[in-house]
LOSEKE-12593 format. One record per residue: residue in one letter; z, x, y of N, C-alpha, C, CB in turn. Coordinates in steps of 0.1 Angstrom, whole numbers, plus 5000, padded with zeros to 4 digits. Atoms other than C-alpha are relative to their C-alpha. Glycine has a CB too. Layout:
! residues N
aZXYZXYZXYZXY;...
END
This chain:
! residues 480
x498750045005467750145211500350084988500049854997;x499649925018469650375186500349894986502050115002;x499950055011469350245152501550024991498950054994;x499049965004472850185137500350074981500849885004;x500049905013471850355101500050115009498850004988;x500349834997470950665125501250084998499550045016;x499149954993474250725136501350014989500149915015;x498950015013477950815112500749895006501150164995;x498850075004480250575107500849964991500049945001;x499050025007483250535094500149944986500549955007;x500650095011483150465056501149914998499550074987;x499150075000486450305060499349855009501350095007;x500450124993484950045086498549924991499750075018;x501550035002481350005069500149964985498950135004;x500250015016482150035028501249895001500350164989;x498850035010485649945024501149895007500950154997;x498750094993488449755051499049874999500650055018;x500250174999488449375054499449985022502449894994;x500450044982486649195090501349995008499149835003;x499350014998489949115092501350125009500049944990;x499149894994491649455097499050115008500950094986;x500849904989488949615116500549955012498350005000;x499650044986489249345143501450025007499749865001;x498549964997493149425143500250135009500850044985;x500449894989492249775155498750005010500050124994;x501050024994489249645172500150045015499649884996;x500449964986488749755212500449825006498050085001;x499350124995489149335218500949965001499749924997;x498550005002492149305202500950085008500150054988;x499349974992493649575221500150035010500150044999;x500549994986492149545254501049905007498349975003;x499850134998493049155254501950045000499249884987;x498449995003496649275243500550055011500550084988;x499949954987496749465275500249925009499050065004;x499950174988495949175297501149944998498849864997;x498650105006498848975273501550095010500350034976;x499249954999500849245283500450015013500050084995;x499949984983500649255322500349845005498350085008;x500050144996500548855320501849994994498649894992;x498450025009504448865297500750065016500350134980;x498849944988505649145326499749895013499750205005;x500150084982504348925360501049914995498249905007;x498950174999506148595343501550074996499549844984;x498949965002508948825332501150005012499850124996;x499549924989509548975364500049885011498950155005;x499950104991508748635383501449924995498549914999;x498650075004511748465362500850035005500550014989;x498549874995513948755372500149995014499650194997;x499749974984513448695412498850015009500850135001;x500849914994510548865420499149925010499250094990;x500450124995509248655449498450005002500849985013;x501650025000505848745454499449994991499450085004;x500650045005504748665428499949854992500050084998;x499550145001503348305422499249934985499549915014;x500750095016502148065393498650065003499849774998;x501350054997498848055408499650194994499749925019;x500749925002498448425401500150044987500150085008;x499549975014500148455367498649914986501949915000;x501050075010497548165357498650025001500149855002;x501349925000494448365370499750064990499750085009;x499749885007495848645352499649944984501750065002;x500550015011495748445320498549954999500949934994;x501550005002492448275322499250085005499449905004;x500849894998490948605324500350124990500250055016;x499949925016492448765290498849994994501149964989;x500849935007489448765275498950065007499749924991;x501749944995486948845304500150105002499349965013;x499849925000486549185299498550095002500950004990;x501049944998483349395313500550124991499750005014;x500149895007483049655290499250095006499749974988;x500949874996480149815305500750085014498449945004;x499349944989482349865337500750064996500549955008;x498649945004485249985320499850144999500649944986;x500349875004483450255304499150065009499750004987;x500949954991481450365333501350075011498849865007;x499249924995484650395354501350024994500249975012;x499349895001486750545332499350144992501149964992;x500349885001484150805327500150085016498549994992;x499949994986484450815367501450075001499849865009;x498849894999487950885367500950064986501049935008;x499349975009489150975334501349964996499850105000;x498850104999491950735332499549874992500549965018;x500650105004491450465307500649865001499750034989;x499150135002494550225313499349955018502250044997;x501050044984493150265355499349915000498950105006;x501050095002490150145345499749864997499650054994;x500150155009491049815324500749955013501049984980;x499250094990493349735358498850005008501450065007;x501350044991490149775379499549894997498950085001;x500450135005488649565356500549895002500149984991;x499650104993490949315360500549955007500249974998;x499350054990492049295391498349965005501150125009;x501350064995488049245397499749874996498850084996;x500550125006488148915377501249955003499649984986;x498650084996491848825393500350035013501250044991;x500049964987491548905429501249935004498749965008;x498749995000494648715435501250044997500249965001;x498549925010496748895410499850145003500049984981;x499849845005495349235415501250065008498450115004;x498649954994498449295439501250084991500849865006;x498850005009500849255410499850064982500549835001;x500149925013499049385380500650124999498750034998;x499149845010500749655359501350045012498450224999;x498949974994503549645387500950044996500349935005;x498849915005506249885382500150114988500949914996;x500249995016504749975348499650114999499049914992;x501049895002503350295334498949964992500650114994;x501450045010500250345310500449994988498750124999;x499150065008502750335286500449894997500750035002;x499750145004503850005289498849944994500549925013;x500750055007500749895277499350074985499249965009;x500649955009499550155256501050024988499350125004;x499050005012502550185233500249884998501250075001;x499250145004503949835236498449924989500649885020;x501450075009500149765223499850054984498450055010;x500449955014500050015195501449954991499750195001;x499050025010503749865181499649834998501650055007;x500450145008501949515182498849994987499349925012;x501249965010498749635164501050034986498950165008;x499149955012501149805137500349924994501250075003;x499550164998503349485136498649924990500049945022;x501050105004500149315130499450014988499149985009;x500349925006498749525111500449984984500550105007;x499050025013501549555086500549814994501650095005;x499650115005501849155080498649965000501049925006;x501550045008497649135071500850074986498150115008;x499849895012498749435043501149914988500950185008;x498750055008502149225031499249924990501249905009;x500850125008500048895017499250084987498849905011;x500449875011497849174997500750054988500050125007;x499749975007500149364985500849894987500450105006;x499050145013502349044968498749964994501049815009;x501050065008498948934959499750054983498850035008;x500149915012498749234935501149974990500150145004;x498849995011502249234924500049904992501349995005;x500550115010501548894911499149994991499849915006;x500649945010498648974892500050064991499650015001;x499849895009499949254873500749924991500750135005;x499050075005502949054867499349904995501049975009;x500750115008500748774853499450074985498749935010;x500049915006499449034833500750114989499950025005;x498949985009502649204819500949884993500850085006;x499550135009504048874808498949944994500749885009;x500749995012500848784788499850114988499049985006;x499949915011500949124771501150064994499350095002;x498949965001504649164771500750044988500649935006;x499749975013504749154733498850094993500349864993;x501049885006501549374725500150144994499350035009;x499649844999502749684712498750115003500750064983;x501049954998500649954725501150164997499249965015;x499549865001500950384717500850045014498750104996;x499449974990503550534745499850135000501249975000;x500449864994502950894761501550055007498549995012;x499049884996505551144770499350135001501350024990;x500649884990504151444790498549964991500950224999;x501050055003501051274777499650014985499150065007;x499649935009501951344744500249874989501250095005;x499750115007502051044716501449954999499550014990;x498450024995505950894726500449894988500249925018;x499650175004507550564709499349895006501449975003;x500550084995505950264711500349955012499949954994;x499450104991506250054740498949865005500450105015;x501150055001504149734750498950035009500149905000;x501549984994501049704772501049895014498249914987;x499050084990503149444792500750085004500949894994;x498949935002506249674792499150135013500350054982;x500349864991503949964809499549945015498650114993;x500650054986502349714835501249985010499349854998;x499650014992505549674850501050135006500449894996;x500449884993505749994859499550065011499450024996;x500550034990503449954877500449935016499349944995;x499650104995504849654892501350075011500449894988;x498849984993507949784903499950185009501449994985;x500049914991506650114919499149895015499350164993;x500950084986504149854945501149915006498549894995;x498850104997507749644946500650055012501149994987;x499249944992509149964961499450045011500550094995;x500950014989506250014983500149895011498950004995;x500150114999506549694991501349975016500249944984;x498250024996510649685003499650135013501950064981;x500149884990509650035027498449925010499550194987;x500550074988506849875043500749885011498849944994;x499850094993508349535053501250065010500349894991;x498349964994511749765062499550065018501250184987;x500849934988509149975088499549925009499050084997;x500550094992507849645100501249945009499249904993;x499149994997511349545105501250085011500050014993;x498949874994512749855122499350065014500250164986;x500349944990510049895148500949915013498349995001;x499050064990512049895180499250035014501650085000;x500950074992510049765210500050125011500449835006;x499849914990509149985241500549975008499350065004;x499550064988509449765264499650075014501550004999;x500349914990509749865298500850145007500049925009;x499349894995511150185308499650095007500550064992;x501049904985508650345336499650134991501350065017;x501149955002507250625333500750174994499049985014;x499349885009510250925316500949894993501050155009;x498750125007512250605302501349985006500650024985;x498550014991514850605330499849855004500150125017;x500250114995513350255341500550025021500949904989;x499949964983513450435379499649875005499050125006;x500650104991510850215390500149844996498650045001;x499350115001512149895376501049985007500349974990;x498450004988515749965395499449985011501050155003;x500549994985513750015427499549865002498850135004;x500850114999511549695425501149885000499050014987;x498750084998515249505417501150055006500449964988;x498649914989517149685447501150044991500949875015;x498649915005519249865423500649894988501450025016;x499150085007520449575402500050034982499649835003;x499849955018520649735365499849884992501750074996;x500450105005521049415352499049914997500349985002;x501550024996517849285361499450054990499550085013;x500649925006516449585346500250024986500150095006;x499950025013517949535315499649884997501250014996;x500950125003517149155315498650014995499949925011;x501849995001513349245323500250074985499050125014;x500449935011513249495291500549864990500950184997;x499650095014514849175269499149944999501249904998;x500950114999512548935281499050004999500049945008;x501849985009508949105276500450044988498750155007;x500350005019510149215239500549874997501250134989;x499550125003511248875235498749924997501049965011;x501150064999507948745248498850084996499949955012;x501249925011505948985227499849984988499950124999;x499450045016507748845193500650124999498949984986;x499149865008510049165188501649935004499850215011;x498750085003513449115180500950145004500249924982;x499749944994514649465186499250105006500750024995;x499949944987514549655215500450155003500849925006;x500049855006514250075214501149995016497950134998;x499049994992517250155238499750155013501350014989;x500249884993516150515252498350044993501450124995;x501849905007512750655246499550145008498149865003;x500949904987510650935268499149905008498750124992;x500950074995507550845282499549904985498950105009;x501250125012506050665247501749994992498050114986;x498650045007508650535223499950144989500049814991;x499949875008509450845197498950034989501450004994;x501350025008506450925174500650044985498550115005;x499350015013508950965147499849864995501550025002;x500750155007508450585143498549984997500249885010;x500950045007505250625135500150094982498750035009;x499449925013506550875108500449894986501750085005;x499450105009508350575092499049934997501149925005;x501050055004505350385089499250054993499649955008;x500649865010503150655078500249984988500750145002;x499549965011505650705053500149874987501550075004;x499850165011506050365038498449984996500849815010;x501550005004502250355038499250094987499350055013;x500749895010501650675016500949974990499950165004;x499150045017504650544990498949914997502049905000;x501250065007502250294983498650114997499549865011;x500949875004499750544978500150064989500050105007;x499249935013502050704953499649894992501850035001;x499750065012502150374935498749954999501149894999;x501250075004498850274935499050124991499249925015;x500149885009497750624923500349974991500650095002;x499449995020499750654892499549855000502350024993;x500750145008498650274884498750034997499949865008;x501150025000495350354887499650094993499549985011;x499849875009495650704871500149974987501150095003;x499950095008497050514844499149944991500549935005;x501250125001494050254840499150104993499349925015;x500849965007491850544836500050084988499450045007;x499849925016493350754810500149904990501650094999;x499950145011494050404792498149944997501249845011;x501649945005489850394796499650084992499550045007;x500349885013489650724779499949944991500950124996;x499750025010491350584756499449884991501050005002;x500550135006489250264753500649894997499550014992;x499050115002492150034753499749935012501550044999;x500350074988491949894790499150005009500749995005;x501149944987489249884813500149945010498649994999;x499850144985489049724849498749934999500150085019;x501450085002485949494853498950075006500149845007;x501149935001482649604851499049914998500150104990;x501250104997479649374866498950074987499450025019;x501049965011476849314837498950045006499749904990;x501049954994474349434863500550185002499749895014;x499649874997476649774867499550134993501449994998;x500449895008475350104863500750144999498850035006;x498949935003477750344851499550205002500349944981;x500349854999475650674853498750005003500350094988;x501550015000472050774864499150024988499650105009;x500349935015471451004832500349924988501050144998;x499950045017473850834806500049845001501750064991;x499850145004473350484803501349904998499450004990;x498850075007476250404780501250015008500250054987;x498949954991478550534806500849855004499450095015;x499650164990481150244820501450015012500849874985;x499249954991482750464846501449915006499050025011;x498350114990486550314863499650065013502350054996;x500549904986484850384898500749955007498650015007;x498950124991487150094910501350115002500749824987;x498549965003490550284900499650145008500750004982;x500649834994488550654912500149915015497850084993;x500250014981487950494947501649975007498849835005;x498750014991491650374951500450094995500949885000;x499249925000493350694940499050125010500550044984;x500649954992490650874958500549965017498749974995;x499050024984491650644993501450075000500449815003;x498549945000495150734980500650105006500350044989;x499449834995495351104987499850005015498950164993;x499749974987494351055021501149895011498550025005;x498950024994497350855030501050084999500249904999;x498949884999499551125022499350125012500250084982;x500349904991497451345046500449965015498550034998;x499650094990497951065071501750015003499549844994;x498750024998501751105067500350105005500749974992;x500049864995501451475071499950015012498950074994;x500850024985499451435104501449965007498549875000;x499350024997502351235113501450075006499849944995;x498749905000505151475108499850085012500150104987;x500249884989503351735127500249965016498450074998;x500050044985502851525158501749935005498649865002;x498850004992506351395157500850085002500649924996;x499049894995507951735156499350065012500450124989;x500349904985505851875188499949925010498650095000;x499650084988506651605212500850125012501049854993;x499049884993507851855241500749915006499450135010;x500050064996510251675257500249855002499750055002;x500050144997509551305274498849944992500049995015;x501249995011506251355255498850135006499149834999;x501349924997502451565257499249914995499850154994;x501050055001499451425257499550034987499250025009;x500749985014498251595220500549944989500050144996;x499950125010499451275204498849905000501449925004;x500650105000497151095211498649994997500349975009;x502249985009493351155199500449974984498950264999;x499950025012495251205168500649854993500750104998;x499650175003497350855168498549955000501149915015;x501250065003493750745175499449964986499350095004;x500749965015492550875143500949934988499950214997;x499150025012495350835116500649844999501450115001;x499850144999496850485126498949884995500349985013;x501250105004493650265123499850074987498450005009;x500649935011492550515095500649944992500250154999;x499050055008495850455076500349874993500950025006;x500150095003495850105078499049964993500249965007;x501350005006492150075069500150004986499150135004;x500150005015492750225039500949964993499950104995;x498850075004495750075029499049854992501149965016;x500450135005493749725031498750044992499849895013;x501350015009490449885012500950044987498650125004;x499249955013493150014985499749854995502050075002;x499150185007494749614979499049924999501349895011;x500850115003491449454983499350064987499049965013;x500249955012490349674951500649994991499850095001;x499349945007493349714935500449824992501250115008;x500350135008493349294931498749994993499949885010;x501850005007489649314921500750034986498550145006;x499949905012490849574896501249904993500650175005;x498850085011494049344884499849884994501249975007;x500850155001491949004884499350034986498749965015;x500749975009489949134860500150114986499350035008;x499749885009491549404837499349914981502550045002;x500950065015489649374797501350104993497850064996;x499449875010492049484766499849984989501450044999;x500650005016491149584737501050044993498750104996;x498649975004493649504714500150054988500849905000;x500449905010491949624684500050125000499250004996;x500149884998491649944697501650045003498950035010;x498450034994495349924712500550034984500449805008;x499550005013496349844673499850134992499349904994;x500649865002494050144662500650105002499050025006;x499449904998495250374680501850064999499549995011;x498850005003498950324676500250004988500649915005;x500450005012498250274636499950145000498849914996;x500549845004496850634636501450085001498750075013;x499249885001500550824648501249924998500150095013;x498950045007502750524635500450074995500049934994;x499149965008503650684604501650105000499150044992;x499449904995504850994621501549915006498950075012;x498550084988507350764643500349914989499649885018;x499150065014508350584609500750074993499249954990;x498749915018509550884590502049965007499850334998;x498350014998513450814609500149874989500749945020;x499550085005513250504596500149944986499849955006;x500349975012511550544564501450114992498550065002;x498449915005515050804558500949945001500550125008;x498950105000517150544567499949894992500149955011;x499950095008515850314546500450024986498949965000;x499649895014516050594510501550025001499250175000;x498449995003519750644523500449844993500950035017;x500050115002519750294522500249944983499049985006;x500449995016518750284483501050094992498550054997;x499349925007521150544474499950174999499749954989;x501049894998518750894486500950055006498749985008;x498849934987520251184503499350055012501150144993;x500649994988519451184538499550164998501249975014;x500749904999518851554536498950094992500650055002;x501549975009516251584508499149925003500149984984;x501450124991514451264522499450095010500849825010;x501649954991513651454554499250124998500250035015;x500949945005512451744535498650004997500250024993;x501250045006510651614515498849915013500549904986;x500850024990508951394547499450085013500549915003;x500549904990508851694563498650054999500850124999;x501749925003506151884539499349915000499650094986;x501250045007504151584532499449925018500449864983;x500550004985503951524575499450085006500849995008;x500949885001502551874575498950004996500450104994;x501150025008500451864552498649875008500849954986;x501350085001498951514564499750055016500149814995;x500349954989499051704600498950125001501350045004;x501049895001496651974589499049944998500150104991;x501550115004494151694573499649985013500249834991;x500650084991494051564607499250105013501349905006;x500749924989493651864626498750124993501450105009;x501149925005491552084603499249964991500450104994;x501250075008489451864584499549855009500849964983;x500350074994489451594612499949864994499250055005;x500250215013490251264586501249955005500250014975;x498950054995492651004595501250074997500149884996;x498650015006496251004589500349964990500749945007;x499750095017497450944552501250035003499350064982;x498850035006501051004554500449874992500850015011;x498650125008502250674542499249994989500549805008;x499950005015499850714516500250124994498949954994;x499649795009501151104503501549885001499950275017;x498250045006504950894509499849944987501149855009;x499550115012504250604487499250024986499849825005;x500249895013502350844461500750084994499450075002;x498649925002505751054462500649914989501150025016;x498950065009507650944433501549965005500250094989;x498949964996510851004449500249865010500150165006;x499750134987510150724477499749894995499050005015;x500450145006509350444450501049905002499650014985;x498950084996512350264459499649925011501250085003;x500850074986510950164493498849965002500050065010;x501550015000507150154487499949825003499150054982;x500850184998507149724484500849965012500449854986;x499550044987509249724521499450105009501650015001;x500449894991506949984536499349975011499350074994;x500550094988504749724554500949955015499549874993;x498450074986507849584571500550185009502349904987;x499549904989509049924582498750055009500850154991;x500449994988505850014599499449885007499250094999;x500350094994505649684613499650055016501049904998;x500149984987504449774649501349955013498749935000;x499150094988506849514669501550034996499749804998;x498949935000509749664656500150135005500549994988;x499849904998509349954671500150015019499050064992;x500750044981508949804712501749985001498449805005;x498549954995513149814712499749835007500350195013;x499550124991513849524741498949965011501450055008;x501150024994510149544759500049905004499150024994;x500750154991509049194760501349925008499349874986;x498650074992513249064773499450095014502150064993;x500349914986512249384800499349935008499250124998;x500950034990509449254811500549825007498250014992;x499750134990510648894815500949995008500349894996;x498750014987513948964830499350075012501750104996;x500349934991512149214851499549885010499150124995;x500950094992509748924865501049925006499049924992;x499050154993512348604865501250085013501449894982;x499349924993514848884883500050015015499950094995;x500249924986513049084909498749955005500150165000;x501250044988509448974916499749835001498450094994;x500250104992509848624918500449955008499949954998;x499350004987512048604945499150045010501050095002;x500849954989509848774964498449925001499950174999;x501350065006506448564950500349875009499849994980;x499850164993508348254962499849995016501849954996;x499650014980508348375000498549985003500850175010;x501349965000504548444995499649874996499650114992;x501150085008503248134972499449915008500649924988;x501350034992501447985000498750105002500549985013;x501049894994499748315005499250064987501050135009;x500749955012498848364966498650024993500349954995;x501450035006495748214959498650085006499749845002;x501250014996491948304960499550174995499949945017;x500349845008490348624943499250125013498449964982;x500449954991489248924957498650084995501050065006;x501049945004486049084955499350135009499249904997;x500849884992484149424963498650015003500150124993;x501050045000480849424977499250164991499749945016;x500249835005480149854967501150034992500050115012;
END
């Protein structure tokens, strides 16, 4: 018996996805869906007229969705190299009165696509509950720190203040937009249905002596009885692999946003202001001990990049469709669809971990914004000397040389920042020295931040929190 360490697998299936989204693309899941799918068309097609066929076989058909010989399956479709063949052998061997009417009229299409737009479907409403999971945590998050002032970065560069709250939603509102493009792709898939075997629905016309109507009925009534709501009007043989484009694509915007958040997290580490949680058994480095690595935030921008490769992949296969279709879609749909998803749900089950748990240090936060205050005080420190009677254009002279000056201490002698004490040593600025505390008050300098962040919340993400708040609770955790 091979030993399953011997052999590779998938580190998406083994480190990182939920039991939950494996079994979604699991071989049961989609086999069984097969069976669903040949049991929806017999009762379709029996509604519609079709006389031979009776209860008695429709109800074999179902008690026998889950009996599924696997070892046969894959024995003869190594025999004939046909894998949808095979799953009908199968079960026409455990439905001897149905095997007449199995897959009647249908191509390998009808099951293999109508299966991969349920999986998707499915797929994408495990991922939804997740991602709101997140958005709510951050957002719990920026409205506790909404008034914190923290240092702001422009091209990484020390900016105007802004808070710590204020930047989380940021965050918030790029996973918002991820968010609105997934549900729209879950939304927008349009069903295959039945349409034989170039999407003319030939062999549906023939099977209902010609009656078009029929043949349009039948296509309403298996997307109907599959849960789809619309219904793809023209396709080839597979429905267009441009729709997997759209999905793809809504998949790797989240990618985008969970990236920069996480990107974010770790430069804000550098910095020793925020960290993500870090188990007291955790070992940060082999060599340095003291190390307290963000391996959390590294692993989801790391999954990140390869959903944009995933989207790529996509493109390519939906521009070389020749035609009604070619077969060199499909190893690769194999690959990228499960893949995609996978990582999607190892991203959100981290990226809660990572939000559940965020540490800030607000002394350091203080610290560090203290250190290039003064700099972002001289406007107002000039507005205050006009204020007194000063003339705006000798004030910023003069705060010119003594911002130089305390700019060289910092870079060529490596000592704090003294501007505000070279100002209120300036004779010239003694007018303002006993209101100097108040001008570099910190919280005057965050503009409309903390209103931001709450309008932002009461606005736009609790509307959407409210559709979810059954689905909110219960933490998430990483096992690696």
């Amino acid at each position: 018996m091979e030993m399953p360490y011997l052999v590779y697998e998938t580190a998406l299936s083994k480190r990182y996805a939920s039991k939950e989204m494996r079994e979604n693309f699991g071989d049961r899941k989609k086999f069984t869906t097969w069976r669903r799918l040949w049991v929806i068309l017999a009762e379709a097609q029996k509604e519609l007229g079709i006389a031979n066929i009776s209860d008695e076989q429709i109800q074999e058909m179902t008690a026998n969705i889950e009996n599924i010989d696997f070892d046969y399956v894959q024995e003869e479709e190594a025999r004939i190299r046909h894998d949808v063949m095979a799953h009908i052998h199968d079960f026409a061997n455990h439905c001897p009165r149905a095997a007449s009417i199995i897959h009647l009229g249908a191509t390998s299409c009808f099951v293999g696509d109508n299966t991969d737009q349920i999986i998707i479907r499915d797929a994408i409403d495990i991922i939804l509950p997740k991602l709101v999971r997140c958005i709510k945590r951050f957002s719990d998050f920026a409205d506790r720190y909404k008034s914190l002032p923290c240092l702001g970065y422009t091209h990484m560069q020390p900016a105007q203040p802004v808070t710590v709250g204020k930047r989380a939603t940021l965050w918030i509102r790029d996973l918002m937009k991820a968010f609105v493009q997934i549900e729209r792709a879950r939304d927008d898939i349009e069903f295959r249905g039945c349409k034989g075997t170039t999407g003319t629905q030939a062999s549906f016309l023939q099977l209902f002596d010609q009656d078009r109507a029929k043949v349009r009925a039948l296509d309403q009534l298996v997307t109907h009885k599959a849960g789809f709501t619309k219904l793809a009007t023209v396709v080839g043989q597979t429905y267009p692999r441009i729709d997997d484009v759209q999905v793809l694509s809504a998949l790797a915007l989240l990618g985008d946003a969970v990236h920069k958040c996480c990107t974010d997290l770790r430069l804000l580490a550098h910095k020793q202001e925020i960290e993500e949680p870090f188990d007291k058994t955790q070992v940060g480095s082999s060599a340095m001990p003291y190390k307290r690595n963000p391996m959390r935030c590294e692993r989801i921008c790391s999954l990140a990049r390869n959903l944009f490769m995933y989207e790529q992949s996509a493109h390519f296969t939906a521009s070389t469709q020749w035609m009604e279709r070619t077969l060199d879609d499909s190893a690769n749909r194999r690959i990228i669809i499960p893949d995609a998803f996978l990582t999607v749900d190892a991203i959100l089950i981290t990226l809660q971990n990572v939000s559940e748990g965020l540490v800030v240090y607000e002394a350091v936060i203080d610290k560090n914004l203290r250190e290039f205050l003064p700099f972002m005080a001289t406007e107002n420190i000039i507005v205050a000397m006009v204020a007194k009677g000063g003339d705006r254009q000798e004030c910023h002279e003069k705060i010119r040389v003594l911002s130089h000056e305390a700019t060289m201490r910092i870079k060529m002698e490596g000592k704090p920042n003294d501007l505000i004490e070279r100002i209120k040593n300036e004779p010239y600025f003694a007018p303002i020295v006993h209101i100097m505390d108040d001008i570099l008050d910190p919280s005057t300098y965050t503009g409309c931040a903390p209103q931001q962040v709450s309008e932002y919340i009461a606005e736009r993400v609790q509307p959407l929190l409210k559709r979810y708040e059954d689905q909110l609770e219960g933490s998430a955790s990483i096992n690696i």
